[in-house]
N, C-alpha and C positions, 0 to 999 in steps of 0.2 A: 302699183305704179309701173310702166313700162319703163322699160333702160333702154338707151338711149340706142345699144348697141342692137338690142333684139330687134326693134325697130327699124335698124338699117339693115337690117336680114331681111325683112318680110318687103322689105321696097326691093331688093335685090330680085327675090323670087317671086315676087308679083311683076315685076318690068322684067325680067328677063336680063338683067346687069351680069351677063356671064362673068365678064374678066373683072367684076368688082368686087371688095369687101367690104366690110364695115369700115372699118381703118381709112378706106377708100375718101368715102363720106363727109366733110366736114357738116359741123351741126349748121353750120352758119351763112352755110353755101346755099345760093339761088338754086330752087327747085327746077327753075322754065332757063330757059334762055341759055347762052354761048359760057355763062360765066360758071355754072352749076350743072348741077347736073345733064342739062341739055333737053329735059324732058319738051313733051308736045301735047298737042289737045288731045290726043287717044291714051298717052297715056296719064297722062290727067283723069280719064275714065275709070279706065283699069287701077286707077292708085285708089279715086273717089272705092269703086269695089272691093275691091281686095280689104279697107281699113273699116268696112260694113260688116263684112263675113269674117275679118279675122278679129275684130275688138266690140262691136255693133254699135262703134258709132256712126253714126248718121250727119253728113253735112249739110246741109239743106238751106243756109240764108246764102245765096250767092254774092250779097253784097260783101261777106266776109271772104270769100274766095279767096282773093289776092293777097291779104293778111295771112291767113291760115297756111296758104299754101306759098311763101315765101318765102322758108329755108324748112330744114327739117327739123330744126330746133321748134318753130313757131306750130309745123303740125301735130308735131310730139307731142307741144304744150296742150294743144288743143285738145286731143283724144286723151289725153291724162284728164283732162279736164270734166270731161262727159264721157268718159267710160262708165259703163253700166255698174 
């Protein structure tokens, strides 16, 4: 099982979140948009990669997207879920 915290490191250093930490992060906070994190379609990319190479899970139903990728709690859930 990934923790929660390890987690918010590898989104740190796959985006490039220089001035962030984990602590930074709320589980609960919006991934997209003005309220969370801020992220955008590129790095929505680069998050989709980074969680293939470093856990190999694979997201692949797009219908789930906006579910999944809604806080970090909901993605966490997800790769805990289908980790290899």
């Amino acid at each position: 099982m990934i923790s929660s915290e390890s987690f918010k490191q590898v989104l740190i250093d796959a985006l490039n979140l220089e001035d962030m930490t984990p602590d930074d992060i709320e589980n609960d906070a919006p991934l997209f948009g003005d309220d969370g994190l801020g992220l955008d379609s590129v790095d929505s990319i680069e998050l989709v990669l980074a969680i293939e190479k470093e856990y190999g899970v694979k997201i692949t139903d797009s219908t789930l997207y906006e579910t999944i990728f809604a806080s970090v709690k909901n993605l966490l859930a997800y790769i805990n879920d289908n980790k290899k």
